[in-house]
N, C-alpha and C positions, 0 to 999 in steps of 0.2 A: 504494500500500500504506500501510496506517495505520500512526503511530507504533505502538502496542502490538504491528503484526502484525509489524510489524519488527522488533522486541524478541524476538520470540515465534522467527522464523527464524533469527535470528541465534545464539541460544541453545540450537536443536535439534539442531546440532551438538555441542557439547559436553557431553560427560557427565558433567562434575562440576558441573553447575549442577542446583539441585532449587528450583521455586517453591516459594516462603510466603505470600507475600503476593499474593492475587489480582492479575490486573492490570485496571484499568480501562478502559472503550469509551472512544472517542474521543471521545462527548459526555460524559462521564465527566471526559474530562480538560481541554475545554471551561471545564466548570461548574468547576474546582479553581484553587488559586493558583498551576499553573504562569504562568497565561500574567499577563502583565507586560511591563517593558521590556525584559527579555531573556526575554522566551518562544521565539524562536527557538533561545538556546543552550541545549543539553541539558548536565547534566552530571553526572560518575557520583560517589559519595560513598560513599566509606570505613565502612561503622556496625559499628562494632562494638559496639554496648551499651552504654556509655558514656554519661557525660552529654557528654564534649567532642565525640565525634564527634553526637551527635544533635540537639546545637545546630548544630554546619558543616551539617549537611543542613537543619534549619531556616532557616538565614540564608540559604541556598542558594533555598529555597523562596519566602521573601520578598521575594527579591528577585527576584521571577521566572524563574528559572530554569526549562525541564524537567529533572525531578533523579530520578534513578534510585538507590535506597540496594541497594551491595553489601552481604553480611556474607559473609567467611571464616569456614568451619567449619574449626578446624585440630586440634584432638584433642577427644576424648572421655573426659570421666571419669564416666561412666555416669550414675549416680545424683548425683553432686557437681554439683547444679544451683540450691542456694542458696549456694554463696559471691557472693557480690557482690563481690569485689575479683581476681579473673582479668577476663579478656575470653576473647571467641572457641569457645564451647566453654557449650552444656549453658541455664543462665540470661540470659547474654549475646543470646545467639540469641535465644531469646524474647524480651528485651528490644528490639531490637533492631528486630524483627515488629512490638510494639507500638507502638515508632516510627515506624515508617512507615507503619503503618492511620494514628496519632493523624495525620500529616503529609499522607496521602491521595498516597502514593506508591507507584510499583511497586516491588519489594522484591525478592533473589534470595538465596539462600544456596548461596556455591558450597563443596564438598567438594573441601579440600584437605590433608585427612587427611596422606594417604601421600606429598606433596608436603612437606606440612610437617614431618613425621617425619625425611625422608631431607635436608633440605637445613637444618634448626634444630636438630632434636632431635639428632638423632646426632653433627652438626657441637660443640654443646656439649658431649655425652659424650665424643666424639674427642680436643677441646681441654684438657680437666681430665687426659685421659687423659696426654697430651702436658707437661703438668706446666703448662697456658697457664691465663688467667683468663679465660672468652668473654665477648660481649656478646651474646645471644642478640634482643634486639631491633632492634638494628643489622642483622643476619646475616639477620632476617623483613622486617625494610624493603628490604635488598638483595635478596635471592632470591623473595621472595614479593609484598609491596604493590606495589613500584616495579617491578617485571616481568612477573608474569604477573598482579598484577591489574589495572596499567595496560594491561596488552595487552586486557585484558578491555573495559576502560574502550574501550578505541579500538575495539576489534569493534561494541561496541554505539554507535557514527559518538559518543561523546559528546568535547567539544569539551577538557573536562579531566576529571580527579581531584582530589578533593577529601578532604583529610584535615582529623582535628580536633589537628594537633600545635602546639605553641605555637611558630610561626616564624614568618617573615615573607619573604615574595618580592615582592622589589622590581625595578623597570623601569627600563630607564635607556639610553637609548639604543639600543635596540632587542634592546637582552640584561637578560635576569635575574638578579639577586642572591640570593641566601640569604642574611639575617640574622639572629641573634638574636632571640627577641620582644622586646616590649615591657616586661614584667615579666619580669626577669631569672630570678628565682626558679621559675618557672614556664617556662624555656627550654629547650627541647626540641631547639636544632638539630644539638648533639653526636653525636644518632643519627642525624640526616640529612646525614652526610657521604659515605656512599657515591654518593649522587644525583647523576647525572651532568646536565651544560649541558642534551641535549637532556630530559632527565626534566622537571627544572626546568620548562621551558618549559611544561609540558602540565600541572604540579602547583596547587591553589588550596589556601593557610591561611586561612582567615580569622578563627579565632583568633586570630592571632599580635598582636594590637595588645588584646588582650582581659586583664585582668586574672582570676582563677580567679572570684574571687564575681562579675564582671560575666557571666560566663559561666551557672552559676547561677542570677542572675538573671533571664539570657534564657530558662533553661530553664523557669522557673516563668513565665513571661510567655507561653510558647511552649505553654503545661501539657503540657510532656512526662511523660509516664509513671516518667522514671529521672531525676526534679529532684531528689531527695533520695539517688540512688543513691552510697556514697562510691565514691573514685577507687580505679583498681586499684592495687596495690603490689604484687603478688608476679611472678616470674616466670611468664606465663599454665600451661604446661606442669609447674608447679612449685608448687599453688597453699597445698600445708602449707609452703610454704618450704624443703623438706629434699633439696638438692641433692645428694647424695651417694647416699640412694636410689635415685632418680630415674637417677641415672648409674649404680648397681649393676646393676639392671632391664635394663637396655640393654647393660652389659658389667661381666660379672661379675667378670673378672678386673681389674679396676678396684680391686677390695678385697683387692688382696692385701698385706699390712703389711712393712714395712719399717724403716728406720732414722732418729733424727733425729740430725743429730752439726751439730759445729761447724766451723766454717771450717778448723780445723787436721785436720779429718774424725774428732776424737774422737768415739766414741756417748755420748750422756745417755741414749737412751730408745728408745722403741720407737712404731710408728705404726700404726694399721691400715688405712691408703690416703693414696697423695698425694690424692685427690679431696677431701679433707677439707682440703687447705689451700690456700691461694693468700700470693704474696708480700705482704708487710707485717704479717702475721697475725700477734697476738700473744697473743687468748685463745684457748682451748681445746688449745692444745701439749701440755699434762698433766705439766708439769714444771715439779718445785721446782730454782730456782735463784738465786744470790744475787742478779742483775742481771734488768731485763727482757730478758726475749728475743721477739725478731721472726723468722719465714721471710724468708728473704735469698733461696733459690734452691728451686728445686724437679729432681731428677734423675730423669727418669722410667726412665731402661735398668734404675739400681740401686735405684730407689724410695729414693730416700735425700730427706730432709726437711733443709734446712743451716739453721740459726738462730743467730742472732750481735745484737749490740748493733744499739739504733735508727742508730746513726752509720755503720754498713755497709750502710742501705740508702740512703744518697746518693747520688747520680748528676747528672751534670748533660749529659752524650751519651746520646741513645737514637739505634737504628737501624729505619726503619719498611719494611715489603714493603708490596705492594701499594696504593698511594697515587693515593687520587684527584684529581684538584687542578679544582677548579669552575670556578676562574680559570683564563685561557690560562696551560699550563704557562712556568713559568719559565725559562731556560735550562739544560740540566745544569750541576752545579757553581756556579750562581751565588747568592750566601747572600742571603735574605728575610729583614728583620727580622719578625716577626710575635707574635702573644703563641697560647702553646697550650695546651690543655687535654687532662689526662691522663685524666681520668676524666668524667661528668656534674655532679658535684658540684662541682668543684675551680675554681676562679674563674681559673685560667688563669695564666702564668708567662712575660713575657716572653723570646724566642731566637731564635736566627736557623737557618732553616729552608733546606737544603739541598737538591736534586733530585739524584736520583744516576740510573745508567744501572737500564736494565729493573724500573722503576716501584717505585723506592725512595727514602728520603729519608734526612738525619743532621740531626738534631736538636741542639745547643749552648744548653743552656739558660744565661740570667744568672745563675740559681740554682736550688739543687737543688728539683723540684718536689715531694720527696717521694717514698716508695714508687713504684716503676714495675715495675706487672706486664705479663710478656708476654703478650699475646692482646688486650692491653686498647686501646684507641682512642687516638691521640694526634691531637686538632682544632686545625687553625690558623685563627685571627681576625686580620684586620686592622681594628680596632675593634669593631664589631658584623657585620661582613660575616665570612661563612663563606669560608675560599680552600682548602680542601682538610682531609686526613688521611687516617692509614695505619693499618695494625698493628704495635705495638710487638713488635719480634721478643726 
């Protein structure tokens, strides 16, 4: 049976697959730059639309690979098909198409709608609901990329997955590392903390040692179609930026107003949904007062909003659920020095990182990192190596 017809069977079982992009005869794929020094290895590639992911399938291509480009359909915003800063959804997709004709690759677009809806979208409207601040990208890499479209990846016999995220997987004795990229500024592995040893194993960056304009560069070298496309910044499902929306739509009783009082639970004021706020926040409260004020806490039973001086959001113990750890887990109870990152941005704070029983951790920072909201990611590095993180409860 030919590659393509294998591609073709493999596929006719599932029903959220829809071709795009024709597939090619086997003399077809003959005459193309699959084959090379690894033209025996097949391997499937992430495209979302993007310039990062459409260079990975490119480099992918040049270097002989056979490369199959998935794309995730995961919501629909009808007509909303010139923003160029979402993914996944409406322009992306076309783009996407166009990459893979420009690349002379087979191409799929699978529908994962109602997939994506029920395990990202609601999961974020649930967590603001909850009074938490989510990471809705995190929560797509965990439930969706690294699961059912790696499952996808392995149906179709291909040998990895291949993403355009700025990280780096390294070898070393017969196991894999998660690192840091290269260019800091552009490191992406805060959200690749959930990915567990055996994921790793099966995952390809090849970005991760690439600076952004070197990337760029490849693309106009490559004359991809989206070489001048800017990068996305908004959350995909979210692409006017208006969070609170977005959560109303999904669960209305989301908007229902409440209180904002002080630590001593005085009222100053009044709110029209905790959805509107998250801990550290300090504009948009709609209160005159003589000092600044910050959200400290958020109380979902009573809808109550607590705000108080920047000095009361110091901390230096966090308690994390659910905790992945890349590295073989450490022993319970036994403290890691390591340095952690609270957020994507946040350049990391060294402390000593603790395992506790049913997949929890306590965190001791040296010093206060700052604002720490729950829902949000707490990443341990031991240098540039990724060893684990949780949910800050």
């Amino acid at each position: 049976m030919s590659y393509m017809a294998r591609n073709r069977q493999l596929l006719s079982h599932k029903i959220l697959f829809r071709v795009i992009h024709p597939l090619k005869s086997d003399q077809e794929m003959k005459n193309s730059s699959f084959i090379g020094q690894q033209g025996n290895k097949r391997v499937a590639v992430a495209m979302s639309g993007g310039v990062d992911s459409s260079v990975a399938a490119a480099l992918m291509v040049e270097r002989g690979y056979q490369v199959i480009g998935l794309t995730l359909q995961l919501y629909d915003h009808g007509t909303d098909t010139g923003n160029q800063r979402t993914c996944c959804a409406g322009r992306d997709i076309y783009d996407a198409r166009r990459v893979a004709a420009r690349l002379n690759i087979p191409h799929y677009v699978l529908d994962y709608e109602d997939r994506f809806k029920q395990a990202v979208i609601e999961d974020f409207a649930d967590s603001y609901i909850r009074g938490s601040t989510p990471i809705p990208c995190v929560r797509c890499n965990e439930r969706i990329k690294f699961q059912d479209l790696l499952g996808t990846a392995r149906s179709l016999n291909a040998d990895a997955l291949v993403t355009g995220h700025y990280a780096r997987r390294i070898a070393t004795r017969g196991s894999r590392e998660l690192h840091k990229a290269s260019n800091l500024s552009r490191d992406q592995s805060y959200f690749l903390f959930t990915i567990t040893p055996e994921q790793l194993d099966y995952l390809l960056f090849p970005l991760g040692g690439l600076e952004k304009d070197q990337t760029r560069d490849l693309a106009e070298n490559f004359d991809l179609p989206v070489a001048s496309k800017p990068d996305s910044q908004d959350i995909c499902f979210v692409p006017d930026g208006d969070y609170a929306r977005t959560i109303e739509k999904l669960r209305p009783e989301a908007a229902e107003p409440g209180d904002i009082i002080l630590e001593d639970e005085t009222i100053i004021g009044q709110h029209a949904g905790i959805i509107h706020f998250t801990v550290g926040q300090r504009r948009g409260l709609g209160i005159a007062w003589p000092e600044p004020l910050y959200v400290l806490r958020l109380i979902p039973d009573t809808r109550e909003v607590v705000v108080g001086p920047k000095s009361s959001l110091q901390v230096t113990r966090v308690t994390l659920n659910n905790v992945n750890w890349l590295k073989p887990t450490t022993t319970v109870s036994k403290e890691v020095k390591l340095t952690v990152k609270i957020r994507s941005a946040h350049r990391g704070t060294p402390a000593r990182v603790r395992a506790l029983p049913n997949g929890r951790a306590e965190i001791d920072f040296d010093h206060t990192p700052g604002a720490v909201s729950p829902g949000q990611a707490a990443v341990f590095y031991d240098s540039s190596r990724l060893i684990g993180g949780g949910w800050i409860e």
